[in-house]
C-alpha positions in Angstrom: 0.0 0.0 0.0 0.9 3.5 -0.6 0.2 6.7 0.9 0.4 9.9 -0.7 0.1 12.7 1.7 -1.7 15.7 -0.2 -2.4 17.9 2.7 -0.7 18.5 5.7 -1.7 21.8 7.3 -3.9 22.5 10.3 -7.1 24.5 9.6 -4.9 27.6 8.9 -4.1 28.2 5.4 -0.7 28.3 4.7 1.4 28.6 1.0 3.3 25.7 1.4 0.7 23.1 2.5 -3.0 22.3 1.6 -5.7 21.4 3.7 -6.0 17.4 4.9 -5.9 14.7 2.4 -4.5 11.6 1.9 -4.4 9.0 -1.1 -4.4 5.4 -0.6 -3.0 3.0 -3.4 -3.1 -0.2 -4.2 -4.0 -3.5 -5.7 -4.9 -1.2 -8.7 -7.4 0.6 -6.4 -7.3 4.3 -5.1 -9.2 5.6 -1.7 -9.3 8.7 -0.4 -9.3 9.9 3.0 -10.8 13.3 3.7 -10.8 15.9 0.9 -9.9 19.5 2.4 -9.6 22.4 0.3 -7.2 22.3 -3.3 -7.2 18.8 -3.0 -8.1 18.3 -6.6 -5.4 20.2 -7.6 -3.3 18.7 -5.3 -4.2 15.2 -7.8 -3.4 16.9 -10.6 -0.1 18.3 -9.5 1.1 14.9 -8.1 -0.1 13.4 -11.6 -2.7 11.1 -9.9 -6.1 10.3 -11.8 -8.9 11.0 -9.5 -10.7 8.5 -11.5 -9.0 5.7 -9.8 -10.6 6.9 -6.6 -13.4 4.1 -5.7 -14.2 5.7 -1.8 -13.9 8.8 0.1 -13.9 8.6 3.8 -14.8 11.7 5.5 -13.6 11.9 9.4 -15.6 14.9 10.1 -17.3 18.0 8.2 -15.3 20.9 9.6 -14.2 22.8 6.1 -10.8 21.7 6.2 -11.4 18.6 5.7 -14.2 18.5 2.9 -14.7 21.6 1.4 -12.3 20.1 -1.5 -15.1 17.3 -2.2 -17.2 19.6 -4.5 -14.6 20.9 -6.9 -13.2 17.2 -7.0 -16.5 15.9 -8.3 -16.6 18.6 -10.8 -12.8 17.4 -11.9 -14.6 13.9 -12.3 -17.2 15.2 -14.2 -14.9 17.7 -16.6 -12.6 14.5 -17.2 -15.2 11.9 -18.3 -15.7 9.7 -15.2 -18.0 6.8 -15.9 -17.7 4.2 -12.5 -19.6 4.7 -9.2 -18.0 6.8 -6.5 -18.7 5.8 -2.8 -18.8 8.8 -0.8 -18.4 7.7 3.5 -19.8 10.5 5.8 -20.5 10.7 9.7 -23.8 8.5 10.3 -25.4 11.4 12.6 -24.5 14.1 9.1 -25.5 11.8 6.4 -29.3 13.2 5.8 -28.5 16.8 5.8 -25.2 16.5 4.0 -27.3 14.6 0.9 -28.9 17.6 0.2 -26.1 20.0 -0.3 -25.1 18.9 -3.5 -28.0 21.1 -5.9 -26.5 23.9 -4.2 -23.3 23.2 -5.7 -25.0 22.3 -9.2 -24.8 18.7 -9.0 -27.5 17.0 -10.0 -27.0 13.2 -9.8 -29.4 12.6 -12.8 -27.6 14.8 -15.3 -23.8 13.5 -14.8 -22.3 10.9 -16.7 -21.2 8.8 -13.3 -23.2 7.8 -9.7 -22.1 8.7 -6.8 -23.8 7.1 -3.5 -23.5 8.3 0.3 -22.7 5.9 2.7 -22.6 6.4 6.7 -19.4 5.6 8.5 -20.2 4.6 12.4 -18.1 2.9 15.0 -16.9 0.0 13.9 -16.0 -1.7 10.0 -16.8 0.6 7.5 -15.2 -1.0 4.5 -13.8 -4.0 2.8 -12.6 -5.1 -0.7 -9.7 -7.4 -2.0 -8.2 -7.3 1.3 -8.2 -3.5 1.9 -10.2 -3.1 5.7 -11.2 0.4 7.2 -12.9 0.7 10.6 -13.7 3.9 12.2 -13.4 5.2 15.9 -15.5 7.5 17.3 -13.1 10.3 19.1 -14.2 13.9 21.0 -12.7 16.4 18.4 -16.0 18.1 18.1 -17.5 17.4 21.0 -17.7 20.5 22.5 -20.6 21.4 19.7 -22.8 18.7 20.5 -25.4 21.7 22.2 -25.3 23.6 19.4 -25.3 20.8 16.5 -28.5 19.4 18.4 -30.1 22.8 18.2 -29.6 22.8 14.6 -31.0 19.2 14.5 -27.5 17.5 12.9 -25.2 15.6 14.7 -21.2 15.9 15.5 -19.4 13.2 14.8 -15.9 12.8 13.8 -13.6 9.6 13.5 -10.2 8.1 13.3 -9.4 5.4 11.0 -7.6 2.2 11.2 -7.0 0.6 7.8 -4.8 -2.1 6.3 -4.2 -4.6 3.4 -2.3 -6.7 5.4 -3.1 -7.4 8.8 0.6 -6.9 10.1 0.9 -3.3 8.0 -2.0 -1.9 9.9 -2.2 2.2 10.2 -4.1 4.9 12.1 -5.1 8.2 10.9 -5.9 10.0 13.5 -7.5 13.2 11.9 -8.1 15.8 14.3 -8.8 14.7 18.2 -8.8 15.8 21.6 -6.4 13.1 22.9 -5.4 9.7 21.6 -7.0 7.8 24.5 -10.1 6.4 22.2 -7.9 4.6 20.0 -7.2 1.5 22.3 -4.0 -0.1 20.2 -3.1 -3.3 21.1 0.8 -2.9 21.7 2.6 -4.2 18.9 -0.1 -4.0 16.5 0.2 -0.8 14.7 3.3 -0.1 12.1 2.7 3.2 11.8 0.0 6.2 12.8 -0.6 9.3 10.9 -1.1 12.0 14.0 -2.6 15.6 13.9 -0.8 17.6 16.3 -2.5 21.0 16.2 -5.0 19.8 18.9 -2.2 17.7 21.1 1.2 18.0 22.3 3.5 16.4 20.0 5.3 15.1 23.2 2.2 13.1 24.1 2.2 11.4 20.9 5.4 11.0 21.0 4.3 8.9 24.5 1.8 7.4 23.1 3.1 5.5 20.3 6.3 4.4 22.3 4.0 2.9 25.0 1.6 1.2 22.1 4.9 -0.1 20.3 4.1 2.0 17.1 6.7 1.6 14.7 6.7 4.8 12.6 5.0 8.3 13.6 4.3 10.8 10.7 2.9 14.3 12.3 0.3 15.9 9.8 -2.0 18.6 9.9 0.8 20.7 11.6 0.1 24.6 12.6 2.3 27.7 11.5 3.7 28.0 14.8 5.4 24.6 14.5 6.3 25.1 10.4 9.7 27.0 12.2 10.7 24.0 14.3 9.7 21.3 12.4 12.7 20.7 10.3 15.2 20.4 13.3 12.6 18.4 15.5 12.8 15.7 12.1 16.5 15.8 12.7 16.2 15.3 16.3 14.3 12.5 16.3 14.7 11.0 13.4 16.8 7.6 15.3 13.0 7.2 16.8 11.4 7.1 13.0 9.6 9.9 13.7 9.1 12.3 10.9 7.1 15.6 9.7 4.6 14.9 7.0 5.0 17.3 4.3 2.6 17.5 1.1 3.6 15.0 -1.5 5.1 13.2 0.7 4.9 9.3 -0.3 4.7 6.3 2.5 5.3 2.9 1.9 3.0 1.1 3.6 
């Protein structure tokens, strides 16, 4: 499997890095986890064909990570897509979310390819030829919940665990409020994909030691740490922990 990492920033914009996204290849196959803002361009500059995509999963709706959805369904469109695309939203989101896309100017009936809405919920999400994601439920937006009710929508956001091979396995965190909901089993995980806008990058550093985690790539990093993150990559590079930075490849 391989991972391209098409946005790294926090929910700051920033020239040098676009808003979260993250390609996953193989077996012929493409997914996509979450779809912040530029990240069609972001396919076209790393010569990628969005058309390859078979899933998006979305961990949660804040803009930064799936505001890019809409201009990447026009990008399907303009380029002559044909297969179904399999969109993954928060279960508590789904309804209201489905009726966004007129607004945009996408009418299902008119384009030359389907796209479907599915609801991701605690638990398996997805599985084909061997490719697994599950979802866990985490407290990023949990602070809304009052004022989500009031507007009669839900607040849930996720982390993903997803592998082809059972000893590969990987953890995208997207954004939390700690790392406690994740549970690893020590040992299990090769390598976790960590935000570290919302928590100290020392505490994840803590974390994945104590869960025996073999590789730690920081992502959606804030402009306060863009200064320090080169000579923190040096520092600790002996402990395989690195600084993901857009177009970024992992081998998986």
């Amino acid at each position: 499997m391989k991972i391209t990492i098409l946005g790294s920033a926090s929910g700051v914009a920033v020239p040098q890095r676009n808003a979260s996204a993250y390609l996953l290849e193989m077996n012929h196959r493409s997914y996509l986890i979450d779809a912040g803002e530029g990240v069609a361009q972001q396919l076209v500059r790393y010569r990628t064909d969005q058309n390859q995509i078979t899933c998006i999963f979305i961990s949660h709706t804040h803009t930064d990570h799936v505001s890019g959805l809409f201009p990447l369904l026009q990008l399907m469109n303009l380029t002559g897509r044909k297969e179904l695309l399999k969109i993954y939203i928060p279960q508590g989101l789904l309804p209201g979310f489905e009726s966004i896309f007129p607004y945009f100017q996408i009418f299902r009936n008119k384009w030359p390819f389907q796209f479907e809405l599915y609801p991701i919920g605690p638990g398996p999400v997805y599985q084909e030829n061997g490719f697994r994601l599950s979802a866990i439920r985490n407290g990023h937006l949990s602070g809304n919940r009052q004022m989500a009710n009031k507007e009669g929508i839900d607040c849930d956001s996720y982390s993903f665990r997803f592998y082809e091979k059972k000893e590969n396995e990987v953890i995208y965190t997207s954004d939390v409020d700690s790392l406690s909901h994740l549970n690893i089993t020590p040992g299990k995980v090769q390598i976790l994909i960590s935000e570290c806008t919302h928590i100290r990058v020392e505490d994840i550093i803590d974390f994945a030691f104590n869960a025996g985690v073999s590789r730690v790539i920081f992502t959606h990093i804030p402009p306060e740490m863009e200064e320090k993150a080169i000579p923190e990559q040096r520092k600790l590079q002996h402990l395989n922990l690195i600084f993901a930075k857009d177009g970024m490849v992992v081998e998986v």
